[in-house]
C-alpha positions as a Markdown table, in Angstrom:
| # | Residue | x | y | z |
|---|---|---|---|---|
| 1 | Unk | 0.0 | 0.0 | 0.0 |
| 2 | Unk | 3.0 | 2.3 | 0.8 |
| 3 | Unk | 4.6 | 1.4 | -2.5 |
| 4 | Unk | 1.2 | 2.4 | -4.8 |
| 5 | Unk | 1.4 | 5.7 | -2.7 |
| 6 | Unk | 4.6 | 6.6 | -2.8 |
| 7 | Unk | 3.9 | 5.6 | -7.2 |
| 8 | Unk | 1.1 | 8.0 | -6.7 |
| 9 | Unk | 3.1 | 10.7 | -5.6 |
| 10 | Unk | 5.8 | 10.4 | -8.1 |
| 11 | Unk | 3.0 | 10.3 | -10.5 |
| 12 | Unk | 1.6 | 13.2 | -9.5 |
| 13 | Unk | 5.3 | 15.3 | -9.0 |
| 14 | Unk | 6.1 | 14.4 | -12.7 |
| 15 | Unk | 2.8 | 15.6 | -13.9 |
| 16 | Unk | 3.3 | 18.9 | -12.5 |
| 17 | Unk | 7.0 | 18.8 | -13.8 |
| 18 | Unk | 5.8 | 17.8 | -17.0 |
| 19 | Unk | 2.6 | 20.1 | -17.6 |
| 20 | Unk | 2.7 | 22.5 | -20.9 |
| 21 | Unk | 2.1 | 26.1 | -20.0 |
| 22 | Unk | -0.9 | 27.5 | -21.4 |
| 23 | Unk | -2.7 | 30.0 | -22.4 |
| 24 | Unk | -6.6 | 30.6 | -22.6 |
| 25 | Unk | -8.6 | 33.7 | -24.3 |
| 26 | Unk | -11.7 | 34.5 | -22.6 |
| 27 | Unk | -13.8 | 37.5 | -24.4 |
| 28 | Unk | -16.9 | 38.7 | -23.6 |
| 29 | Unk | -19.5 | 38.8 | -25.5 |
| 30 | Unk | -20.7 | 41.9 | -24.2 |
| 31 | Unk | -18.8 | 43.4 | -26.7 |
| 32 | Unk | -20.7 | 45.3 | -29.2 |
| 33 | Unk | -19.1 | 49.1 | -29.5 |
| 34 | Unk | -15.6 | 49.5 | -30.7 |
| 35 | Unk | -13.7 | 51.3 | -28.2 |
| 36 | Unk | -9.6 | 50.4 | -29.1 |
| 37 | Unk | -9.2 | 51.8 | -25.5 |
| 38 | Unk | -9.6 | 48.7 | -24.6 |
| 39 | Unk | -6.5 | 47.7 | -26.7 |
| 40 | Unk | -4.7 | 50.8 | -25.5 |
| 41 | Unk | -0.9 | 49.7 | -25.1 |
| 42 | Unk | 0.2 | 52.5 | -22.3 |
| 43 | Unk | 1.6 | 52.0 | -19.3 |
| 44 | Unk | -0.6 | 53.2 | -16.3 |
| 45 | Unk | -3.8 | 53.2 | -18.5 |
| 46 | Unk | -6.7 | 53.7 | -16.4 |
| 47 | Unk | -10.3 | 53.1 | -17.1 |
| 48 | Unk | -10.2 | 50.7 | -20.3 |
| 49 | Unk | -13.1 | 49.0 | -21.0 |
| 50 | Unk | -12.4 | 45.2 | -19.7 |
| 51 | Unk | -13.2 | 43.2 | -23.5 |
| 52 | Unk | -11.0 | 39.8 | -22.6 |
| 53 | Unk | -9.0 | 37.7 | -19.9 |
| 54 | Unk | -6.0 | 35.8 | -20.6 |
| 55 | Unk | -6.1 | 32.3 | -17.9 |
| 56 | Unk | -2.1 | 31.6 | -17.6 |
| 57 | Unk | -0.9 | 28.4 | -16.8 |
| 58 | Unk | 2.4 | 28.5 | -15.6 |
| 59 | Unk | 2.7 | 28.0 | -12.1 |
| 60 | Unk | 5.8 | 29.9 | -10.6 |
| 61 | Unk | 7.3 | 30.6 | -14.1 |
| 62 | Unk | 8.1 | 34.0 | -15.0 |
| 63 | Unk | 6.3 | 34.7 | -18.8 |
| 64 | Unk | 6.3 | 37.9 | -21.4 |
| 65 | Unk | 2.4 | 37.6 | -23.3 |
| 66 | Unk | 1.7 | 39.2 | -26.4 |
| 67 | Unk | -1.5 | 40.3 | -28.1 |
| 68 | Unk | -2.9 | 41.2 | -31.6 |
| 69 | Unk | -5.8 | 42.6 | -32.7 |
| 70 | Unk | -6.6 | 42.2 | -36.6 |
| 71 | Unk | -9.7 | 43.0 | -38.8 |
| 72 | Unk | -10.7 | 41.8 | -41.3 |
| 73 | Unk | -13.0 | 44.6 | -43.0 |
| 74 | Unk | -16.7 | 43.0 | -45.1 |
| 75 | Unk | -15.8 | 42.0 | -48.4 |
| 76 | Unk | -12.1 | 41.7 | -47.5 |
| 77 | Unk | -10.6 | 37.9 | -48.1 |
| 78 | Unk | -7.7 | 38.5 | -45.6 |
| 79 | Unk | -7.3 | 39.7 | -42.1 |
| 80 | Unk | -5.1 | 43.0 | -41.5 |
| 81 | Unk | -3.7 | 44.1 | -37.9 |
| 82 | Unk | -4.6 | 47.1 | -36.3 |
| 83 | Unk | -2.4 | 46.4 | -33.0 |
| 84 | Unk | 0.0 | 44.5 | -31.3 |
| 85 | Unk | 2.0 | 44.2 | -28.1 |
| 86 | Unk | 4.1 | 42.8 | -25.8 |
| 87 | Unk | 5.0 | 42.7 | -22.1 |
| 88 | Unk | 7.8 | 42.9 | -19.7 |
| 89 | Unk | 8.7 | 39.4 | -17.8 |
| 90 | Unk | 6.3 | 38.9 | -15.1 |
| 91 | Unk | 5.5 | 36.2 | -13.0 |
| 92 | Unk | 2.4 | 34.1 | -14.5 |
| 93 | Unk | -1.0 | 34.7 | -13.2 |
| 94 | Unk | -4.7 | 35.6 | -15.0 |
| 95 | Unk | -5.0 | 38.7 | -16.7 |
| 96 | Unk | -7.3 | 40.8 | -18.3 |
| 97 | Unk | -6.7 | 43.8 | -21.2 |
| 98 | Unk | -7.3 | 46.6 | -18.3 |
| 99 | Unk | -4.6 | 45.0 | -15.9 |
| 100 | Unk | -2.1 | 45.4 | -19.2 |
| 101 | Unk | 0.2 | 48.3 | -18.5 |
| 102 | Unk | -0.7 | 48.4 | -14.9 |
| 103 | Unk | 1.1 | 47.0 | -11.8 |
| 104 | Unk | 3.0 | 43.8 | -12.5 |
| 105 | Unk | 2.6 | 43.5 | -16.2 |
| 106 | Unk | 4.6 | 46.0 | -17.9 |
| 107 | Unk | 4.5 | 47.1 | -22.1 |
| 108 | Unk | 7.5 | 46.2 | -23.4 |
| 109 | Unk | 7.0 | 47.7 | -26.9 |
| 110 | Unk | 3.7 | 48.3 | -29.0 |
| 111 | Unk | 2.7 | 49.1 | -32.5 |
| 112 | Unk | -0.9 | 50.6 | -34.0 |
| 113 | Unk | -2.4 | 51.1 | -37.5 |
| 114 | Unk | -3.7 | 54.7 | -37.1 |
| 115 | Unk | -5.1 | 54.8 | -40.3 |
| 116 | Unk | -7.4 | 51.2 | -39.9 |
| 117 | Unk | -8.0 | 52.8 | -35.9 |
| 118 | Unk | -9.8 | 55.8 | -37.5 |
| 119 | Unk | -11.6 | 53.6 | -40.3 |
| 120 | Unk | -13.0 | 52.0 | -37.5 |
| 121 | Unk | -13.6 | 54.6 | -35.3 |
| 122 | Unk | -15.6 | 56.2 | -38.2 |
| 123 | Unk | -18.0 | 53.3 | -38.8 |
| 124 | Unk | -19.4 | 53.6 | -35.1 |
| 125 | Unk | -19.9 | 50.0 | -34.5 |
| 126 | Unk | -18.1 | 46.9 | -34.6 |
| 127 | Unk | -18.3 | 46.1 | -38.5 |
| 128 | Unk | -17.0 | 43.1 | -40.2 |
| 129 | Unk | -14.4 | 40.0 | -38.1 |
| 130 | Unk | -11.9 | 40.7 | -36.1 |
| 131 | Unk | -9.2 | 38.5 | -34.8 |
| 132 | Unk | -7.8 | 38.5 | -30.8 |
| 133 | Unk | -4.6 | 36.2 | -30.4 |
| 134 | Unk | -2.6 | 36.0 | -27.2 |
| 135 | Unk | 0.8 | 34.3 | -27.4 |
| 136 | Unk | 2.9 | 33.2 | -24.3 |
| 137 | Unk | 7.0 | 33.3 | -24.6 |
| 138 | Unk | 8.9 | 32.3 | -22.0 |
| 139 | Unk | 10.6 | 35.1 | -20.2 |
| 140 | Unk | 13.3 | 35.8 | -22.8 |
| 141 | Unk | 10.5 | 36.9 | -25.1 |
| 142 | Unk | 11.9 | 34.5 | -27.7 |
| 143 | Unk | 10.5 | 31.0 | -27.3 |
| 144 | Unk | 6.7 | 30.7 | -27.8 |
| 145 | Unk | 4.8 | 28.1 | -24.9 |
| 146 | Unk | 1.1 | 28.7 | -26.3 |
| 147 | Unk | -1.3 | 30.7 | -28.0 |
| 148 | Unk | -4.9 | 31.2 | -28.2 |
| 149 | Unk | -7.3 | 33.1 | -30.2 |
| 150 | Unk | -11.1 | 34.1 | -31.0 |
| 151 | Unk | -12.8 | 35.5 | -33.9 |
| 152 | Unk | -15.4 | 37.8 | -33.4 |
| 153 | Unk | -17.8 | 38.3 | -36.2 |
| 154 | Unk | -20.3 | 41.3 | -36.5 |
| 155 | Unk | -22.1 | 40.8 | -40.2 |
| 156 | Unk | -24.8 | 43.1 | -39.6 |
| 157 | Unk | -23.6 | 46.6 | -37.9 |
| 158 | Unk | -26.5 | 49.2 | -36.7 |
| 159 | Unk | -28.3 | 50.4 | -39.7 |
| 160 | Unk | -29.8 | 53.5 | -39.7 |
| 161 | Unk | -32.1 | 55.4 | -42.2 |
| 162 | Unk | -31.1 | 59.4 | -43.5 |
| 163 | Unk | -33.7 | 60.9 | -45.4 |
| 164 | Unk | -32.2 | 62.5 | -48.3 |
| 165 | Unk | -35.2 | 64.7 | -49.7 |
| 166 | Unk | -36.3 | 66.7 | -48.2 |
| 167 | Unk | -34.6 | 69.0 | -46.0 |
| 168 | Unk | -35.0 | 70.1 | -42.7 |
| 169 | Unk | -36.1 | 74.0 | -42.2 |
| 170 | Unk | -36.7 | 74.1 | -46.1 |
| 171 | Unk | -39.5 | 75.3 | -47.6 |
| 172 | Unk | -41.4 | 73.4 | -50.5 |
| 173 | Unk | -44.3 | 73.4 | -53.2 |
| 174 | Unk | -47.1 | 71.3 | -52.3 |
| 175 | Unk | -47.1 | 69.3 | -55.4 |
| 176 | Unk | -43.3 | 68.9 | -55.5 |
| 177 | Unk | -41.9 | 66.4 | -52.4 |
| 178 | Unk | -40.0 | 64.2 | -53.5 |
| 179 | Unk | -38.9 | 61.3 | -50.4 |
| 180 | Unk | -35.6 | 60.0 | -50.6 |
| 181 | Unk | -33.7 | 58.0 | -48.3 |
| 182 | Unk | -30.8 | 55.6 | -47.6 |
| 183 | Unk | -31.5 | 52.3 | -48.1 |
| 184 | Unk | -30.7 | 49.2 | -45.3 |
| 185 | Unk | -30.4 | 45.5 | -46.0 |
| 186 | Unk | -32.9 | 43.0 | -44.7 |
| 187 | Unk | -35.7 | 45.4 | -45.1 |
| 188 | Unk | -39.8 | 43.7 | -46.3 |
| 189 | Unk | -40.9 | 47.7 | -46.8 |
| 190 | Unk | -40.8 | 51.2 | -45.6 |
| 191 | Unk | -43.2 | 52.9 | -44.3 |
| 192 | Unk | -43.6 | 56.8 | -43.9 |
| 193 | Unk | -45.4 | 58.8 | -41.7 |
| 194 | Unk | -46.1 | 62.2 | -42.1 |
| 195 | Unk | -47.9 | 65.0 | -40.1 |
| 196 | Unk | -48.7 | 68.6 | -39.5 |
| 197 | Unk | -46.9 | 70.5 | -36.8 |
| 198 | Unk | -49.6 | 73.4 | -35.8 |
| 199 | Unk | -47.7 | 74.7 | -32.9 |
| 200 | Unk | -44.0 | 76.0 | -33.1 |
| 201 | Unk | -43.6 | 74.8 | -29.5 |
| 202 | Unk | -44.6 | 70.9 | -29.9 |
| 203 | Unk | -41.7 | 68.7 | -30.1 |
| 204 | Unk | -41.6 | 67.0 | -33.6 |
| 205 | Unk | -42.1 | 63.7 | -32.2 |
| 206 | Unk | -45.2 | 65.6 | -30.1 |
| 207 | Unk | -46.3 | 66.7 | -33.7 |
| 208 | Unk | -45.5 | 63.1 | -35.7 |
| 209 | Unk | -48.3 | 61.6 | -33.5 |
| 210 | Unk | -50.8 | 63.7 | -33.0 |
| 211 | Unk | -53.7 | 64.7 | -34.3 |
| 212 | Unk | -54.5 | 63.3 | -37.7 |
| 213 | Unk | -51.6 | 62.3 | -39.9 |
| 214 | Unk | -51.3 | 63.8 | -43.5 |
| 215 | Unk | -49.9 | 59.9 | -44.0 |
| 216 | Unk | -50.2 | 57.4 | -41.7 |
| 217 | Unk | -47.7 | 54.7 | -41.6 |
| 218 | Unk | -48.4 | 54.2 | -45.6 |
| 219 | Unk | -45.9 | 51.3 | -47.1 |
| 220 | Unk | -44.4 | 52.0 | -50.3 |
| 221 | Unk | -42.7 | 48.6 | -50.6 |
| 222 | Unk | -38.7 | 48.8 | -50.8 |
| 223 | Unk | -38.6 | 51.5 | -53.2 |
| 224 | Unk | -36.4 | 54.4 | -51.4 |
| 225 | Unk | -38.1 | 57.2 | -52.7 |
| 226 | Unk | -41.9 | 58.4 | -53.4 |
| 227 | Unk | -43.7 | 61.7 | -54.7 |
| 228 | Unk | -45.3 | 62.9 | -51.3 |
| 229 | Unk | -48.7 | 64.1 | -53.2 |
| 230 | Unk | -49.0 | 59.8 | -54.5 |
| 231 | Unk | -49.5 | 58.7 | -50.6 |
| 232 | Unk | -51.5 | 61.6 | -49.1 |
| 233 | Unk | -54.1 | 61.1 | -47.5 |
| 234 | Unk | -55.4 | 64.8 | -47.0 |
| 235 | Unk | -54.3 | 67.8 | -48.7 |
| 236 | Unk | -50.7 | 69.9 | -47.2 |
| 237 | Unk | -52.2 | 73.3 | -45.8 |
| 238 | Unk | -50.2 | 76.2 | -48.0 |
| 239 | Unk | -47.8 | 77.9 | -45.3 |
| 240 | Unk | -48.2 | 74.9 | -42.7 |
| 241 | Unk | -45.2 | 73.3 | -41.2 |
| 242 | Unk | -44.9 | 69.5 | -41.6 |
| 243 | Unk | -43.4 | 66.8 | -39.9 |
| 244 | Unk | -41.9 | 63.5 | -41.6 |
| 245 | Unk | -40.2 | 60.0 | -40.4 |
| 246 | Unk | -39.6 | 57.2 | -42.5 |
| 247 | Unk | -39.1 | 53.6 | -41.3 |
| 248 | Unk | -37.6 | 50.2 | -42.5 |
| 249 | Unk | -39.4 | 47.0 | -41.5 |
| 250 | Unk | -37.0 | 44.2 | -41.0 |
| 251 | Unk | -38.7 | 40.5 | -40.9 |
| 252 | Unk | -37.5 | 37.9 | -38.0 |
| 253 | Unk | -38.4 | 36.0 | -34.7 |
| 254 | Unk | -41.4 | 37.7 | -32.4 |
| 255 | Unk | -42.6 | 40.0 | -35.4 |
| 256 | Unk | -38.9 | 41.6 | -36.6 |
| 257 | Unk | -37.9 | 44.9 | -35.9 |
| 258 | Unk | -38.3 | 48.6 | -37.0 |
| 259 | Unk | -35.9 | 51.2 | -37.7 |
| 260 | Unk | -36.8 | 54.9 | -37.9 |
| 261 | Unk | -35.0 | 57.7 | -39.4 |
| 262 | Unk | -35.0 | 61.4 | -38.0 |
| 263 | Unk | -37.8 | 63.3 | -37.7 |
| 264 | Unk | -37.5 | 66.2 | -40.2 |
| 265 | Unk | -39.6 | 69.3 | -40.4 |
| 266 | Unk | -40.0 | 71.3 | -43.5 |
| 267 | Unk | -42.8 | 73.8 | -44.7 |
| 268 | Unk | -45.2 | 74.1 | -47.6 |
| 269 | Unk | -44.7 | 77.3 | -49.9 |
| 270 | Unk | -48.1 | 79.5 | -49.8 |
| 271 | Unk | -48.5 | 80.6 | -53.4 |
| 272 | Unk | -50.7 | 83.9 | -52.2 |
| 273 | Unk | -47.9 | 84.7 | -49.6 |
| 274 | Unk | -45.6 | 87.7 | -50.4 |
| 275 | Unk | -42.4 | 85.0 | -49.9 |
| 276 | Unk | -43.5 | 83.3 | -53.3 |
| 277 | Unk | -44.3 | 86.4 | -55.0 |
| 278 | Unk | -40.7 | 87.5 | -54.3 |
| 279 | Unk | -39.1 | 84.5 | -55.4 |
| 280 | Unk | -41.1 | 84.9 | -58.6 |
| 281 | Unk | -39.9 | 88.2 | -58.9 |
| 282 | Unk | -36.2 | 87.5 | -57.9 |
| 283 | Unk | -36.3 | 84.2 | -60.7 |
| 284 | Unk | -37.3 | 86.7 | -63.3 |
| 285 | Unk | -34.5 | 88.9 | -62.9 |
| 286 | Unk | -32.2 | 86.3 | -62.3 |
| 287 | Unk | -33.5 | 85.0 | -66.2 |
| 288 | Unk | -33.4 | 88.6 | -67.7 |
| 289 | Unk | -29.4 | 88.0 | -66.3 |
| 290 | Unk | -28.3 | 85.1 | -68.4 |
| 291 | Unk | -29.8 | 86.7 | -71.7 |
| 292 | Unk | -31.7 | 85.2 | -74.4 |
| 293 | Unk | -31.8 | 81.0 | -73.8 |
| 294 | Unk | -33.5 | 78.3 | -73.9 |
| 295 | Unk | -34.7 | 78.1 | -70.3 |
| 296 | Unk | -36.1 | 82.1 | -70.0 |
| 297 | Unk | -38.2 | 81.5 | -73.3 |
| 298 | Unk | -39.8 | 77.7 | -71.8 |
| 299 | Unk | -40.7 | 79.7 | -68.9 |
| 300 | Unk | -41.7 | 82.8 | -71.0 |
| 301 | Unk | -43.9 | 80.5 | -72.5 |
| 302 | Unk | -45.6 | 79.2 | -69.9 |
| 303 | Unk | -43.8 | 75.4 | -70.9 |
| 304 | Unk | -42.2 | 75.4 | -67.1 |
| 305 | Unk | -44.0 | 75.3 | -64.3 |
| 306 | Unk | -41.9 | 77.4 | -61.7 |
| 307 | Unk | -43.0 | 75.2 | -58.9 |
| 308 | Unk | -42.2 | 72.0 | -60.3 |
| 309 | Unk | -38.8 | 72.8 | -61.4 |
| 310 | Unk | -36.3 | 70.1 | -59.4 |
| 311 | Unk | -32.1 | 70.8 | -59.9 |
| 312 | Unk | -30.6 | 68.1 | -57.8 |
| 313 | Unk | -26.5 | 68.4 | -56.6 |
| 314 | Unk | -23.9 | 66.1 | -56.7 |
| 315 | Unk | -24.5 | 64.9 | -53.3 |
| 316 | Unk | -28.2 | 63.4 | -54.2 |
| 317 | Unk | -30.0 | 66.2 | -52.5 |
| 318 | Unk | -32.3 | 68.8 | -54.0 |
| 319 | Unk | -32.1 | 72.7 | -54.6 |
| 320 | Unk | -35.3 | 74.5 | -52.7 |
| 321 | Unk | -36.6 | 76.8 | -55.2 |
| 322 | Unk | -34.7 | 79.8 | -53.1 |
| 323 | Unk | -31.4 | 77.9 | -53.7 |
| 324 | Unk | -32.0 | 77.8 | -57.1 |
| 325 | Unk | -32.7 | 81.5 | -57.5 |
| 326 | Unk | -29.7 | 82.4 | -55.2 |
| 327 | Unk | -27.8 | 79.8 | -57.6 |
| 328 | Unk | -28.4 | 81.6 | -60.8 |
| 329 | Unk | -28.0 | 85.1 | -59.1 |
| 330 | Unk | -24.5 | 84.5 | -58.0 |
| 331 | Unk | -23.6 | 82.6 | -61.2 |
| 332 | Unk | -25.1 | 84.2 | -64.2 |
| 333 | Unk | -21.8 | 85.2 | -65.7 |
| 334 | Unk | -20.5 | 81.7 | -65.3 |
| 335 | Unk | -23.5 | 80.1 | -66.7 |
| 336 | Unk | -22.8 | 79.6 | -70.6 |
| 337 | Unk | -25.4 | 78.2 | -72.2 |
| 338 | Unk | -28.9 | 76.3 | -70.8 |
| 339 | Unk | -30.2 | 73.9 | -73.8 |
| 340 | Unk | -33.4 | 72.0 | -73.4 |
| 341 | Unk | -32.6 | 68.2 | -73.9 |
């Protein structure tokens, strides 16, 4: 009995002689923002966000760990880093990213990819895979003991919806709206919702849903853009300030999901009012300007309906009828020609 104990015990003492160090990645999968302050590589850091835990194994041994972070962007085949580091020697123990830098566990040297930090930054939310290894060297720094690593994979990012057309605080015909707005993936229909704000002191949410809306949650399918006059539902008051939302309906477990633009507020051009009876004026002189053309004889001729007239810019949205008069009265001498095509 003596003899299988004492066999036991050697067992057991060359076991412990003989065990592998190791390494193990915990992340959380709390993780849904990117914040790189949690991969911060600066001595004394304080207050990163805690995103993983290394578990060492490595029982009185001093170690040096090392850590890189790579992403591989949506569409991308291959993975690129954005950081890496590596510690002083320091006696093995568990870890996590906030202890790095801190105490015990020292940065030995670091290295960042500024220009993939701000790409991501920009984006707002995790987009795309990315790529956490640790690596454990003995305490030279030069001969690896074990690695670990974890891909974590965010295919669909927060989508959001920007209404392109119209504009907020711009001022429109009646029979001229035109919707627009950013597509999203994943999306059944859109829906738009549209009301009239009667008191300057309502909120525009307060205004979107109350009283009687102008349209009321009215699906145009997936298109991205509708004439506002095809889905009313009551006529736009001339001079009255309206309110607008458009949202995306996404199809899944427990009904789906919505997603809602911005509110926007714009206001309907009153053809009585002295404003439009300006702006006529101002448009006239601003055609006498360019000379004799093709566009002053069209609306000489009655061919051109002022009101209707849309000029969109580069950047998809669409000149108010004042932007286009202000337009043609600060560029009439670099206007050349206007053809009709």
């Amino acid at each position: 009995m003596k003899l299988v104990k004492s066999l036991l015990v050697i067992l057991f003492l060359l076991s412990e002689i003989n065990a592998q160090p190791s390494i193990r990645l915990v992340v959380f999968p709390e993780l849904n923002t990117t914040d790189f302050a949690a991969f911060a590589t600066v001595n004394d850091l304080q207050g990163a966000p805690r995103i993983f835990c290394a578990e060492i194994n490595a029982p009185g041994q001093n170690v040096v760990m090392a850590g890189q972070v790579e992403w591989k962007k949506i569409g991308w085949n291959n993975f690129v880093e954005i950081a890496w580091f590596i510690t002083k020697p320091f006696l093995a123990r568990n870890l996590c990213n906030d202890d790095i830098g801190r105490v015990d566990v020292r940065i030995q040297d670091h290295r960042s990819n500024s220009n993939l930090i701000d790409e991501n930054l920009q984006l707002g939310k995790p987009t795309g895979e990315y790529r956490l290894t640790v690596y454990l060297y003995d305490e030279t720094g030069q001969n690896l003991l074990a690695s670990d690593s974890k891909n974590l994979v965010f295919l669909n990012p927060a989508q959001t919806i920007t209404i392109i057309n119209p504009r907020s605080n711009q001022s429109y015909d009646a029979g001229n709206i035109l919707v627009e707005w950013t597509p999203i993936s994943g999306v059944s229909d859109y829906s738009i919702k549209v009301s009239e704000r009667t008191d300057p002191n309502q909120s525009l949410e307060d205004a979107l849903n109350r009283g009687t809306p102008l349209v009321n949650n009215r699906s145009v399918g997936n298109s991205t853009s509708v004439n506002l006059r095809d889905i009313l539902e009551r006529e736009l008051r001339p001079g009255s300030e309206v309110v607008l939302q458009v949202s995306a309906n996404i199809p899944g477990p427990a009904g789906g999901k919505k997603i809602f633009s911005e509110i926007i507020n714009f206001s309907i051009i009153n053809p009585e009012s002295q404003y439009y009876q300006q702006l006529v004026q101002r448009f006239n002189n601003a055609l006498r300007l360019l000379g004799d053309n093709e566009l002053s004889r069209l609306f000489g001729d009655g061919q051109i309906d002022l009101s209707r007239v849309q000029i969109r810019r580069e950047d998809g949205t669409i000149m108010t009828l004042e932007e286009l008069i202000n337009f043609l009265e600060l560029n009439a001498n670099n206007i050349i020609r206007v053809t009709k095509e």
